[in-house]
C-alpha positions as CSV (number, residue, x, y, z in Angstrom):
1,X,-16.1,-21.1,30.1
2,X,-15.0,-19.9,26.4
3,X,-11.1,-20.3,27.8
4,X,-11.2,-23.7,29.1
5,X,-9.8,-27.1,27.1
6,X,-11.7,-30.0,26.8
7,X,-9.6,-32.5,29.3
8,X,-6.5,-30.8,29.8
9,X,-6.0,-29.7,25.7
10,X,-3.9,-27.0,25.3
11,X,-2.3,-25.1,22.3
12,X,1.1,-24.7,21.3
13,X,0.9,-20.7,20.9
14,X,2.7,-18.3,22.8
15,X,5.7,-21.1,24.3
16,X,9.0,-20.4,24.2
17,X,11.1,-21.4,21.3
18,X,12.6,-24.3,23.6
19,X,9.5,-25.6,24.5
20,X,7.7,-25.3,21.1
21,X,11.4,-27.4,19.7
22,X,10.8,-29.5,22.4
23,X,7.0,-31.1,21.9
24,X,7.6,-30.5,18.4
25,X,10.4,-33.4,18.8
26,X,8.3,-35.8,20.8
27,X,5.5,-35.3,18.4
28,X,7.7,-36.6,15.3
29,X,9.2,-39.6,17.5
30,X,5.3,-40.0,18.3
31,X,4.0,-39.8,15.0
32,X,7.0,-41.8,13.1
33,X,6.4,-44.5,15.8
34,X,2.5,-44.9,14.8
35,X,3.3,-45.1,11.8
36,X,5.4,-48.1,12.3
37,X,3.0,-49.6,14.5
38,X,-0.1,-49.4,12.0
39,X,1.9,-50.8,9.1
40,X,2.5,-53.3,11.5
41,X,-1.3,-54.1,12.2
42,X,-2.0,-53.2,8.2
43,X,-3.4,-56.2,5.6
44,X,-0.3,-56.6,3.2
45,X,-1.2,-58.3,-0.2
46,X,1.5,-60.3,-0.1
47,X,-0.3,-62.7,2.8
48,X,-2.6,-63.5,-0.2
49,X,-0.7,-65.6,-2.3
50,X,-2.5,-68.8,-1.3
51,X,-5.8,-67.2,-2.3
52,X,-5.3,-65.3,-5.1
53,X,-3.8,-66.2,-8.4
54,X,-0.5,-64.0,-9.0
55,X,-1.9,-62.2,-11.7
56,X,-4.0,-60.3,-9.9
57,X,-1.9,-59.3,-7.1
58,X,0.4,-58.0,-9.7
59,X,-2.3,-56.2,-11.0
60,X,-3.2,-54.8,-8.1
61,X,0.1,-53.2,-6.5
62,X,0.7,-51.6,-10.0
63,X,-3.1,-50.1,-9.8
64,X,-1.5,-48.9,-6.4
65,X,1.9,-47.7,-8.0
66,X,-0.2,-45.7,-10.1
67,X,-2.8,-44.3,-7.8
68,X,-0.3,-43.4,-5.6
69,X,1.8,-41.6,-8.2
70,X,-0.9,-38.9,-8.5
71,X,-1.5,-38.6,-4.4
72,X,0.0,-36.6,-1.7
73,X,2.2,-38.7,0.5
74,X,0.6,-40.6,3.1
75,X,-0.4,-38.9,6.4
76,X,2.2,-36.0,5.4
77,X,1.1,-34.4,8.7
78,X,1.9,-37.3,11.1
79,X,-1.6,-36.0,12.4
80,X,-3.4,-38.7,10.5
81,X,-1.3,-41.5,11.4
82,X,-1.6,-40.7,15.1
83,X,-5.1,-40.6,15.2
84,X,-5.7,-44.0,12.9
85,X,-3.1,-45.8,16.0
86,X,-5.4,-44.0,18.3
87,X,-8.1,-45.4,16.8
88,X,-7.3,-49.4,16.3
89,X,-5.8,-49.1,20.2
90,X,-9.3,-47.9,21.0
91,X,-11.7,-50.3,19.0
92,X,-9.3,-52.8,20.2
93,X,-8.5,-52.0,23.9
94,X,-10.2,-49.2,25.3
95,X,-13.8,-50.9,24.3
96,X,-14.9,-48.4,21.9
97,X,-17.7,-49.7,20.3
98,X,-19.0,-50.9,23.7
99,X,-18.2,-54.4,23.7
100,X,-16.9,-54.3,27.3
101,X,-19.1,-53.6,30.4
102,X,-19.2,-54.4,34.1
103,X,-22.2,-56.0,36.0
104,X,-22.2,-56.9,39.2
105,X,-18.7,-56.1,39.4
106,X,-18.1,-58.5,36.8
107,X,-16.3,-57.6,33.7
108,X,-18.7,-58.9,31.0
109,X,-18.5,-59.2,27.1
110,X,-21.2,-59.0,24.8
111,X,-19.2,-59.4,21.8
112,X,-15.6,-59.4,20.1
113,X,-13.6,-57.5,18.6
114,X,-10.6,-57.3,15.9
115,X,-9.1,-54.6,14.1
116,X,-7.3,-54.0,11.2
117,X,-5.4,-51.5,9.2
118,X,-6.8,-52.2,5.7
119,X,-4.2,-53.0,2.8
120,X,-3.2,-50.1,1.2
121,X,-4.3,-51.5,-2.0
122,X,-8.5,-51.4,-0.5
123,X,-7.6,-47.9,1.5
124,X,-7.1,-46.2,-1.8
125,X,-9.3,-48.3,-4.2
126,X,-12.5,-49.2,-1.6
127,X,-11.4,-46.1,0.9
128,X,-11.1,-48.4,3.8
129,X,-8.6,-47.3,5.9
130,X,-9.1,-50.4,8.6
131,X,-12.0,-52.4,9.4
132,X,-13.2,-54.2,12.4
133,X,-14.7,-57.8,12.5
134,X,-17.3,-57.9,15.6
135,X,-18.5,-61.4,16.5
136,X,-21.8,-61.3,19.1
137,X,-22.1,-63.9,21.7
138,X,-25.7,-63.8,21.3
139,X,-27.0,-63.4,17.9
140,X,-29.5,-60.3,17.2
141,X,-32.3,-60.5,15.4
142,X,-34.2,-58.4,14.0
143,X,-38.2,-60.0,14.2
144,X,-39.4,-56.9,11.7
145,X,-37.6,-58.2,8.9
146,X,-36.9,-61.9,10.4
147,X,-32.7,-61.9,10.4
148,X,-30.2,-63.3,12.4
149,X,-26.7,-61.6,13.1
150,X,-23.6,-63.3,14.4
151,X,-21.1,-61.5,12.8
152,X,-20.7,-58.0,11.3
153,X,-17.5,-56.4,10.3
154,X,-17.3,-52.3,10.1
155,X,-14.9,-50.6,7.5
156,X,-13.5,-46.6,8.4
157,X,-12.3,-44.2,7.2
158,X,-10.1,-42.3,9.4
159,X,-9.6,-38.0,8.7
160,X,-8.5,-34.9,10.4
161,X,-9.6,-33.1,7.3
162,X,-12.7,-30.3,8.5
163,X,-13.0,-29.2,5.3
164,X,-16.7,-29.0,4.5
165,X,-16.5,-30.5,0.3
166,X,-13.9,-33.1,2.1
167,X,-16.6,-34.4,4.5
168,X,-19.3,-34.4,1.9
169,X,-17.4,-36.5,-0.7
170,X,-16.4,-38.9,2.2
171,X,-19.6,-39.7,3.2
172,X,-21.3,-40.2,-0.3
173,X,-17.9,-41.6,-2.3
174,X,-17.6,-44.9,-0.7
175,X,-15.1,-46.9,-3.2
176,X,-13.4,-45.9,-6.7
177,X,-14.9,-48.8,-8.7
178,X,-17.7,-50.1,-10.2
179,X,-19.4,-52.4,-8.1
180,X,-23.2,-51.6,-7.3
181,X,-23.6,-51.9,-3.9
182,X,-26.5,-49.7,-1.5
183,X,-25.5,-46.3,-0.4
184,X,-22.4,-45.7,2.4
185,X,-21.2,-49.4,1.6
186,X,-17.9,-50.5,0.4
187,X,-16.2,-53.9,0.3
188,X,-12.5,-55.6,0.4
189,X,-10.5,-56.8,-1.6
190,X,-8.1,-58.6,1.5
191,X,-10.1,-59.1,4.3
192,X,-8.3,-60.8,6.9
193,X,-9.9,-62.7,10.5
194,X,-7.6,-65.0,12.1
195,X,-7.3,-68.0,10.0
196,X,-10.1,-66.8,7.5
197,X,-9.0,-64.6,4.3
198,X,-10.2,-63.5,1.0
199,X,-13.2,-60.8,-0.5
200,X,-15.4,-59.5,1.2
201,X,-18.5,-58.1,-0.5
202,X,-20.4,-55.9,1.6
203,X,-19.2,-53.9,4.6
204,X,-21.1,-50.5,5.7
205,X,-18.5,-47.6,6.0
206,X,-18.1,-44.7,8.5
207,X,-16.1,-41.7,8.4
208,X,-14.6,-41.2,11.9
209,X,-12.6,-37.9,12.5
210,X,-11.4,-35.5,15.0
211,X,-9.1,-32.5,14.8
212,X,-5.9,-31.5,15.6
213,X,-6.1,-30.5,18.7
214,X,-7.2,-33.7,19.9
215,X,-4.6,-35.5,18.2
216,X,-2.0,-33.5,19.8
217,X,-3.8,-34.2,23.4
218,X,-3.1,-38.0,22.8
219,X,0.6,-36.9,21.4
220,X,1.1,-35.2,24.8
221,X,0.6,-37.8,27.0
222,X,1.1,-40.7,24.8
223,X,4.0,-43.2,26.4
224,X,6.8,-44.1,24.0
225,X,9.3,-47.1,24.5
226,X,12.9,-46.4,23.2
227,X,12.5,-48.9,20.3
228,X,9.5,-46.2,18.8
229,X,6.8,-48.7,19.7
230,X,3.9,-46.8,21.2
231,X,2.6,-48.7,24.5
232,X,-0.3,-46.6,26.3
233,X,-2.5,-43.6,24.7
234,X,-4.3,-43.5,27.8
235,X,-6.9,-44.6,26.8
236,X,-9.1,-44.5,30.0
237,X,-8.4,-40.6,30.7
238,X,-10.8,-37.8,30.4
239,X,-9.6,-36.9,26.9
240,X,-9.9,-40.5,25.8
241,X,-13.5,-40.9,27.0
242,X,-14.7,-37.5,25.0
243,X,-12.9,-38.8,22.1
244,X,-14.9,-42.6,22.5
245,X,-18.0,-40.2,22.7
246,X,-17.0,-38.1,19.4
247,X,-16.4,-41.7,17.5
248,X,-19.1,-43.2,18.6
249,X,-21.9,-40.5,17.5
250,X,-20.3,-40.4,14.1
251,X,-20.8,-43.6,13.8
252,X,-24.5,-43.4,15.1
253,X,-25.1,-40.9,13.3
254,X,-23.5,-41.9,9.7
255,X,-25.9,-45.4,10.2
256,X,-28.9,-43.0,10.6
257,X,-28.1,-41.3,7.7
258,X,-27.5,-45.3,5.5
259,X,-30.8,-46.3,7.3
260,X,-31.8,-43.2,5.6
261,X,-30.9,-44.1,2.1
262,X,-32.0,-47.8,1.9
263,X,-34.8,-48.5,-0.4
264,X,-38.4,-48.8,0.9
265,X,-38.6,-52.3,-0.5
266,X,-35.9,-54.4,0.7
267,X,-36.0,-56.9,-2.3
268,X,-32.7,-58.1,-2.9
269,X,-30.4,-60.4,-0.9
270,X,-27.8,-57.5,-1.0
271,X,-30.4,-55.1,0.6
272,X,-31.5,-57.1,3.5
273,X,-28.2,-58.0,4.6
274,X,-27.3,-54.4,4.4
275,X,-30.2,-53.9,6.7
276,X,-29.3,-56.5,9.0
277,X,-25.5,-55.3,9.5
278,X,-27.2,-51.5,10.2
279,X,-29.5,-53.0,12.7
280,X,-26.7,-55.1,14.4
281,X,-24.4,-51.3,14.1
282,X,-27.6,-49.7,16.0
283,X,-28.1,-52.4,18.7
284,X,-23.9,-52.4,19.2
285,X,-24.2,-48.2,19.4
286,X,-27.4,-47.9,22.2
287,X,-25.0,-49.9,24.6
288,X,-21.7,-48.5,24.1
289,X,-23.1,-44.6,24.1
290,X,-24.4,-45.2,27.2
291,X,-21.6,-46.8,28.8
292,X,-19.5,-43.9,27.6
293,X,-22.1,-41.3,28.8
294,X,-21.7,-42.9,32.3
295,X,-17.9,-42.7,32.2
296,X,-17.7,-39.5,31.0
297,X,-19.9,-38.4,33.8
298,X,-17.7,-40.7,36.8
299,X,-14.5,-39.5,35.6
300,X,-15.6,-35.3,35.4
301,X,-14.8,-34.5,32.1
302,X,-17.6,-31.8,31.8
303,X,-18.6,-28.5,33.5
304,X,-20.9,-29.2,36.4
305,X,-23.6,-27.8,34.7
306,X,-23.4,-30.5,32.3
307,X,-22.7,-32.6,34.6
308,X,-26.1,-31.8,37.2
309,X,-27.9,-31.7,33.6
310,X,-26.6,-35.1,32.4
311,X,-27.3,-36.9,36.0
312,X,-31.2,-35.6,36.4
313,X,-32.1,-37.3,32.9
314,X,-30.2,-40.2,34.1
315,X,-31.6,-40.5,37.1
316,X,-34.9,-39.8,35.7
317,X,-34.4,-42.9,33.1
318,X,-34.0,-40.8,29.9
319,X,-30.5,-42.3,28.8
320,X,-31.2,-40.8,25.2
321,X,-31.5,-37.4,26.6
322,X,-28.5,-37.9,28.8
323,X,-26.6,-38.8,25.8
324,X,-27.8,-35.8,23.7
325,X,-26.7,-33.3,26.6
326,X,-23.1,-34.3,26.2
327,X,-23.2,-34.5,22.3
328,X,-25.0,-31.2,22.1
329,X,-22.2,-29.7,24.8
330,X,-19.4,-31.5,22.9
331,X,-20.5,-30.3,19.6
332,X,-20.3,-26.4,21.1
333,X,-16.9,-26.6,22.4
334,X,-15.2,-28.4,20.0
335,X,-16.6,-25.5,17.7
336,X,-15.3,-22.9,20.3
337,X,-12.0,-24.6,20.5
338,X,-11.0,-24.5,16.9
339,X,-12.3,-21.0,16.4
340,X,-10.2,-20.3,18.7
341,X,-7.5,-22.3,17.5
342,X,-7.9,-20.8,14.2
343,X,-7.9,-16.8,16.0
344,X,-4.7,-17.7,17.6
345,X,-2.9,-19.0,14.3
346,X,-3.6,-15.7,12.8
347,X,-1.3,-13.8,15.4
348,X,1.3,-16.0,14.3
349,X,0.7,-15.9,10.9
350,X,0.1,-19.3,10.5
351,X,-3.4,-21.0,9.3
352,X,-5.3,-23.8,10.6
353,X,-7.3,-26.3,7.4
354,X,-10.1,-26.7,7.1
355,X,-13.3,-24.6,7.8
356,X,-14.3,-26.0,10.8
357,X,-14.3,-28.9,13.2
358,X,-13.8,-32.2,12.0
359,X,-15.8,-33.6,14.5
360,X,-18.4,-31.1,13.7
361,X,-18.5,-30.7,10.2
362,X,-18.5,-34.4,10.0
363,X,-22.2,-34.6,12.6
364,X,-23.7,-31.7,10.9
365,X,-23.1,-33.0,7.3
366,X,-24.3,-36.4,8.1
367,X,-27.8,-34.3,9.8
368,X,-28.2,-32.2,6.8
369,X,-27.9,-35.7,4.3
370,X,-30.3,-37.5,6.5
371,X,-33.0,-34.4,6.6
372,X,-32.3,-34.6,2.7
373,X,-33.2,-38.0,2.4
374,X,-36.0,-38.2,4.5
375,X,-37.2,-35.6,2.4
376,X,-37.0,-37.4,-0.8
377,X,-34.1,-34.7,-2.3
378,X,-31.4,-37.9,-2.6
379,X,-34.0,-40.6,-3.4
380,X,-32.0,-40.9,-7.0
381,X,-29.1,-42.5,-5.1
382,X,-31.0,-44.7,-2.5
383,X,-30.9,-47.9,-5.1
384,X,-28.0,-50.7,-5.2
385,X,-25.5,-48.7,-7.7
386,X,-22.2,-47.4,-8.3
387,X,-21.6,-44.8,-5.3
388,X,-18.0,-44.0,-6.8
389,X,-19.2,-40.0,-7.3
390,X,-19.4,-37.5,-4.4
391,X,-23.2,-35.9,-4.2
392,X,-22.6,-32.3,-4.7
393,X,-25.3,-31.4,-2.0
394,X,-26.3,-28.1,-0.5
395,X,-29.2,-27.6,2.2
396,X,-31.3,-25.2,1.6
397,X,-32.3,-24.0,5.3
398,X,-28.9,-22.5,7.3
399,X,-30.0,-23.5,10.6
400,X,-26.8,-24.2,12.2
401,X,-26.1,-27.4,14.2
402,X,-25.4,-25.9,16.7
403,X,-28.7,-24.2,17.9
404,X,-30.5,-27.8,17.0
């Protein structure tokens, strides 16, 4: 078990110098070509003229000139720009938030979806890297605190960064400015739906990340047209499907943790339509996990003990537990992997960032902030304020994730 890969994933240790020249060439046309795709798809300032006055658009490229000045190129590693393609192609048209389904043998929509790269100008200033705009079909209300839903849009923040003080500034730094808003929201400056542009004010935010080696699963087998344009990331294979799981639970997971870190009395305009875009998140995630859970299952992507383990809760109608079999697996072997990984760098004297699993570090930071808040230890930060500072957090138990 400890020497298998996840859907096919394999490492680039031990190939033969032709072989290692070889991927290492299709990975750059790869990467160079998603980068040209997601500028592509990305918000550019300039489509604003017609809604903001020039003076501020000014304004805000040299704010970007500057900020920029002081950072490390963008996606450096390729791996970044890879992954955030890989991302918008599956929000977009792999159904990753669950919006797609079949009944009856009917291909049915609950909702829509469009996605966005974010203008560079709110990816650096709002750390947005694209959002999503979901529209429902049928509006969902929630009777406890009488609201209506038609529309929420999602903002992300796409990483392959495991580092453990990375993670935790991620998910409690949600924007660079000063604007008081409730805890893991951020907003946009260009916001941009069809016909329909300008600010928007209040989006929650999640921090969606896997590691390398996944990245370099969808470089493998990613198709690639002579012009550079990227056309198919496969998005329906056994890799894809685990990665649509991995996504999806951070996301769960990251609401539980804003859900968390609302205030007891929602008393503000602000905080109950926070509450009402959380609630329409949860609703959107209960579907789409379990349509994943079932896919992952159809198509074999686990070991047949997982698999026997996953179809008995099913079959005995506990869906959540179904779901947690497969996270719980998921979270072991991506752990296993990049150890791994990480032993088999060290032979050839190379070294892998970051401490651990993104896809870890990111679900067991989120656990420990939610056990923190339920626990009153964050309630200082649970109020509609500036959330432009990192909480420098540490848990006090070291039960490990994994064993939970």
């Amino acid at each position: 078990m400890r020497g298998e890969r996840l859907a096919g994933q394999e490492t680039d240790f031990g190939k033969s110098e032709r072989e290692v020249k070889r991927d290492l060439g299709r990975k750059v046309l790869v990467s160079e070509a998603a980068q040209r795709e997601a500028e592509l798809r990305e918000v550019q300032i300039d489509d604003f003229k017609e809604i903001y006055p020039e003076s501020k658009l000014k304004a805000d490229k040299r704010y970007l000139m500057k900020a920029e000045s002081y950072m490390d190129e963008r996606n450096a590693n390729g791996a970044a720009a890879v992954f955030e393609q890989m991302f918008l192609d599956g929000i977009t048209a792999g159904a990753w938030l669950g919006n797609v389904g079949v009944e009856n043998n009917e291909v049915v929509t609950s909702f829509t979806v469009d996605a966005r790269g974010a203008a560079r100008y709110d990816d650096v200033r709002h750390k947005v890297d694209a959002f999503a705009t979901l529209k429902f079909k049928e509006p969902i209300v929630d009777e406890d605190y009488d609201t209506t839903t038609s529309r929420v849009v999602l903002g992300f923040d796409v990483t392959t960064n495991g580092e453990k003080q990375a993670i935790q500034e991620k998910l409690t730094k949600s924007y660079n400015d000063q604007t008081e808003l409730p805890f893991g929201f951020s907003h946009l400056d260009y916001y941009e739906n069809n016909q329909e542009k300008g600010q928007l004010g209040l989006l929650p935010r999640y921090v969606i990340g896997v590691s390398g080696y996944d990245v370099r699963a969808i470089q493998e087998t990613a198709q690639v047209k002579p012009s550079g344009k990227i056309v198919n990331f496969g998005l329906h294979s056994g890799q894809n499907l685990i990665n649509r799981f991995k996504v999806l639970s951070e996301i769960r997971a990251e609401n539980e943790l804003y859900q968390a870190m609302l205030p007891d009395n929602l008393d503000s305009d602000i905080l109950q339509q926070a509450n009402a875009s959380l609630y329409a998140v949860d609703q959107c995630l209960h579907g789409a996990l379990l349509k994943c859970t079932r896919a992952i299952v159809k198509a074999g992507c686990l070991p047949k003990v997982i698999t026997q383990e996953v179809e008995a809760a099913e079959k005995s109608g506990r869906g959540t537990k179904a779901r947690n079999i497969i996270e719980g697996y998921l979270l072991r072997r991506s752990q296993e992997i990049f150890a791994d990984e990480a032993n088999e760098a060290k032979l050839y004297g190379r070294q892998i960032i970051g401490g651990q699993d993104t896809f870890v570090q990111i679900m067991e930071t989120c656990r420990e902030l939610t056990d923190a808040a339920y626990a009153g230890e964050l309630d200082e930060y649970r109020g509609v304020m500036t959330h432009n500072h990192g909480i420098e957090f540490e848990k006090d138990d070291e039960t490990d994730i994994m064993e939970a």
